[in-house]
C-alpha positions in Angstrom: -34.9 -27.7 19.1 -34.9 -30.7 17.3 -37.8 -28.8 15.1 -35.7 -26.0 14.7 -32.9 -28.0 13.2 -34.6 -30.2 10.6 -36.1 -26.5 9.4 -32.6 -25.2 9.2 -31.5 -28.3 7.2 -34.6 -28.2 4.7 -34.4 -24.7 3.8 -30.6 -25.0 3.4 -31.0 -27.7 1.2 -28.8 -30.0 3.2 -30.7 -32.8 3.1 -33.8 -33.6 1.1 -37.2 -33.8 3.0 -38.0 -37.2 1.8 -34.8 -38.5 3.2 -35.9 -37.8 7.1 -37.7 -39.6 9.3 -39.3 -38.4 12.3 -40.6 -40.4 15.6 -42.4 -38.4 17.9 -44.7 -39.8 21.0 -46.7 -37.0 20.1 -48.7 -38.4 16.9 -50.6 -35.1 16.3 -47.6 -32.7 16.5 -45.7 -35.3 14.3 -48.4 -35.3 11.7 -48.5 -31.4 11.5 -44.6 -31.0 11.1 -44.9 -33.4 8.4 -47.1 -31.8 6.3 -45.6 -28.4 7.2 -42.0 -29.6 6.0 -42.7 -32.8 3.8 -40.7 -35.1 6.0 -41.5 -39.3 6.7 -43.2 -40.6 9.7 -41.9 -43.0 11.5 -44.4 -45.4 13.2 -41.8 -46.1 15.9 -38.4 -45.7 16.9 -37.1 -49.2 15.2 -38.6 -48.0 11.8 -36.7 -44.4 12.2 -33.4 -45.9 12.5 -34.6 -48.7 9.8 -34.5 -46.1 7.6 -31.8 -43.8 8.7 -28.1 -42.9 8.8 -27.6 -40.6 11.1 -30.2 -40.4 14.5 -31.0 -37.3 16.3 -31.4 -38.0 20.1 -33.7 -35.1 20.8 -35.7 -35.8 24.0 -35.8 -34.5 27.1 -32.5 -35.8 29.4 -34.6 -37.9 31.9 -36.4 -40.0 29.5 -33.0 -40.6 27.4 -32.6 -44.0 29.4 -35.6 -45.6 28.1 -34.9 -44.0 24.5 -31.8 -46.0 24.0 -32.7 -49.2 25.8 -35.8 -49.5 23.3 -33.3 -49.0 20.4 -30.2 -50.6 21.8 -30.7 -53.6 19.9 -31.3 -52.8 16.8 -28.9 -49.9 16.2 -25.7 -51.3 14.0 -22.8 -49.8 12.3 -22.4 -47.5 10.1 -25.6 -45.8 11.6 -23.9 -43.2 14.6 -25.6 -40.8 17.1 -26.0 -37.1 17.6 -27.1 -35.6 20.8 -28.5 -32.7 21.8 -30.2 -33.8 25.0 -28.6 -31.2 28.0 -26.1 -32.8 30.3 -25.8 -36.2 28.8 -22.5 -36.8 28.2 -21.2 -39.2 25.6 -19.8 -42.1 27.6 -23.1 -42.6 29.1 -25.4 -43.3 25.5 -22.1 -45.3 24.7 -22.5 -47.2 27.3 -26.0 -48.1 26.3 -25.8 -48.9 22.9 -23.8 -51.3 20.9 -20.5 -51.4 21.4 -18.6 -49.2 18.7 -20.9 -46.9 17.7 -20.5 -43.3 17.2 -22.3 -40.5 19.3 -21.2 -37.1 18.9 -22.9 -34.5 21.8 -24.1 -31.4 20.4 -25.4 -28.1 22.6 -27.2 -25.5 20.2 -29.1 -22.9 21.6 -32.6 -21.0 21.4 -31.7 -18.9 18.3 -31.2 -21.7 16.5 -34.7 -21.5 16.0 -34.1 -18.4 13.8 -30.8 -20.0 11.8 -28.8 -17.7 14.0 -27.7 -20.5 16.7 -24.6 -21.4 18.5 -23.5 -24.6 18.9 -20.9 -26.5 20.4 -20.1 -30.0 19.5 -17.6 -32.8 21.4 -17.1 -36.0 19.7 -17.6 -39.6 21.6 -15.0 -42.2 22.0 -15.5 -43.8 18.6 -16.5 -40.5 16.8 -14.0 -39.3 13.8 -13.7 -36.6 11.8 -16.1 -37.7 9.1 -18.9 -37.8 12.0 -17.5 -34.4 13.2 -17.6 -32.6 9.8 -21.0 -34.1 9.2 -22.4 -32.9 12.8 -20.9 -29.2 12.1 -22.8 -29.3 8.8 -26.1 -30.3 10.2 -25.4 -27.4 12.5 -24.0 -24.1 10.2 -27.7 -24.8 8.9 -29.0 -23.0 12.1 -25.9 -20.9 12.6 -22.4 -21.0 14.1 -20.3 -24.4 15.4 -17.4 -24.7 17.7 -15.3 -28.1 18.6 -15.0 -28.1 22.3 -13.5 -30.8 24.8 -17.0 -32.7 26.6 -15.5 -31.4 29.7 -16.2 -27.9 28.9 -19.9 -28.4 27.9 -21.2 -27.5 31.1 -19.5 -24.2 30.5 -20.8 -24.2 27.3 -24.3 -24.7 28.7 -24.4 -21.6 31.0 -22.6 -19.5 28.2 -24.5 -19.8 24.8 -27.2 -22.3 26.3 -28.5 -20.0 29.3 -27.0 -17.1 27.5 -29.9 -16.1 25.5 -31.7 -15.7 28.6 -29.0 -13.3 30.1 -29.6 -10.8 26.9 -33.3 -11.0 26.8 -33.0 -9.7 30.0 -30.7 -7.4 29.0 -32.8 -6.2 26.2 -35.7 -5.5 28.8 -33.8 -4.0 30.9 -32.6 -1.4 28.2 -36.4 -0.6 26.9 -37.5 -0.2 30.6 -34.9 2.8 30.6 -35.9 4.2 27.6 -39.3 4.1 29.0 -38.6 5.7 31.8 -37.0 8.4 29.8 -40.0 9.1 27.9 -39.9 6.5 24.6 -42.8 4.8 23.8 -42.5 0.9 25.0 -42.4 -0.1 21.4 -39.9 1.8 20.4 -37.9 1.5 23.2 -38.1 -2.2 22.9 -37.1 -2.2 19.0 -34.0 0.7 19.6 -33.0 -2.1 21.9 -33.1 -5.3 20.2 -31.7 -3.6 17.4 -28.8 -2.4 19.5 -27.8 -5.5 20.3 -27.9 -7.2 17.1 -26.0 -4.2 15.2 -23.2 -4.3 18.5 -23.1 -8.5 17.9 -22.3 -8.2 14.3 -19.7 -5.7 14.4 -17.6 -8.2 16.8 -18.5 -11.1 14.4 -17.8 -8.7 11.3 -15.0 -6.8 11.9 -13.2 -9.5 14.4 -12.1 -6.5 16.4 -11.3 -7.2 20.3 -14.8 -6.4 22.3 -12.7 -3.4 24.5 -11.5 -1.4 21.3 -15.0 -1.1 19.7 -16.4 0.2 23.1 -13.4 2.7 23.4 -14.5 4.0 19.9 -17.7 4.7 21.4 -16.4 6.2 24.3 -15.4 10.0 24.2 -13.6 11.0 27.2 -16.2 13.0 29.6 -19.2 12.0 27.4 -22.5 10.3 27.7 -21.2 6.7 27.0 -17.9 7.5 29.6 -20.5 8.3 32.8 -22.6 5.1 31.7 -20.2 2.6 31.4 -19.0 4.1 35.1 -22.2 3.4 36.7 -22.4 -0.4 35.3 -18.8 -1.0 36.6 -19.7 1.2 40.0 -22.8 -1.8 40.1 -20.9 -4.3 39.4 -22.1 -5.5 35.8 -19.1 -7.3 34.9 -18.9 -9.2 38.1 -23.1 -10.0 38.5 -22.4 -11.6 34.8 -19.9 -13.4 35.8 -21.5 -15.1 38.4 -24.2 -16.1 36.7 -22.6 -18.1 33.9 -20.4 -19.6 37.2 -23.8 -20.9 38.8 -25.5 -21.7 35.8 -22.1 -24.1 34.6 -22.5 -25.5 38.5 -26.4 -25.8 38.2 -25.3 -28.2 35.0 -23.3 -30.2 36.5 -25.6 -30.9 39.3 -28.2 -31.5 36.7 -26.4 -34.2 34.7 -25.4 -36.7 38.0 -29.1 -36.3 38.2 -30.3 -36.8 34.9 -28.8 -40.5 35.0 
């Protein structure tokens, strides 16, 4: 993810490559995204916010601990925080680092990888809205921003975090019909993806409520009518539903772990 996002902000011209640095345990991978997008190296973590302004926080939740106690002590204002590590809430890096410095919680998702991400961002306890504007600039480079209270993240995390899951699945599911119905797997798998990204930006285009652009595809009696009967006779809406509710729960079991 954190890849993702420092290709977003090159090709958007947000920030120039030879203003970031990078720090990566992984030396090799690090040296390859350099050359790839002409960023710095940082030797170690101290040298990265040396040289920086703003840090990314993008590791994996249980090593986020050690991560800040290495760089507790050398972090200062006006350098400030974002986070993007899952279920680490803001009070806990605060409560790490200095005290009085910024940290702003971000949670993008998989298609950020593609610039056509959704993120939500919460500010910390010392966070303004200079750090906030900043953070949902960083962000628009790899797609969409909301502002949402930290309470709501683990909501957040099962909708638009788990959520691409939920419509890849989807997107199977609707080829392995047309398959069954006699359309080869390929096409089958492109009338579907395609489906879904036409039926996403309508909603986004035309701001129209999701109900009213499925009754203009519904003719009374017709093909789409009898469909959308069997999906509510299955219990689609409700099997949905549920998921998000256990994936928000699964998050919040997942962040009194991950301290």
């Amino acid at each position: 993810m954190g890849e993702a996002l420092l290709r977003g902000i090159i090709n958007s011209s947000l920030v120039a490559p030879e203003l970031i640095y990078a720090s990566d345990i992984n030396k090799e991978k690090l040296g390859i995204l350099s050359k790839e997008l002409n960023i710095n190296i940082a030797n170690n973590n101290k040298e990265l916010i040396d040289n920086s302004d703003i840090i990314l926080i993008a590791v994996k939740p249980d090593i986020v601990k050690g991560v800040l106690s290495e760089i507790s002590g050398i972090s200062h204002q006006p350098k400030w925080f974002i986070s993007i590590a899952a279920g680490i809430n803001t009070s806990f890096i605060e409560s790490i680092l200095p005290d009085g410095i910024s940290v702003v919680r971000v949670m993008p998702n998989t298609p950020a990888m593609v610039c056509e991400g959704m993120t939500a961002i919460c500010p910390g306890k010392y966070a303004n809205d200079d750090h906030i504007n900043k953070a949902k600039q960083l962000f628009q480079a790899v797609g969409k921003t909301v502002i949402v209270n930290e309470k709501l993240m683990d909501a957040v995390t099962a909708l638009s975090g788990s959520g691409p899951a939920f419509i890849f699945l989807l997107i199977e599911t609707l080829a392995d019909a047309g398959v069954q119905l006699g359309l080869s797997r390929n096409d089958a798998l492109l009338m579907s993806t395609q489906t879904v990204l036409g039926s996403s930006k309508m909603l986004l285009e035309t701001q129209e409520h999701p109900a009213v652009l499925k009754n203009r595809v519904t003719s009374p009696g017709g093909t789409t009518a009898i469909g959308l009967f069997e999906l509510e006779n299955n219990g689609f809406r409700s099997a949905i539903i549920k998921a998000i509710v256990s994936s928000a729960e699964r998050s919040k079991e997942l962040s009194t772990q991950s301290k």
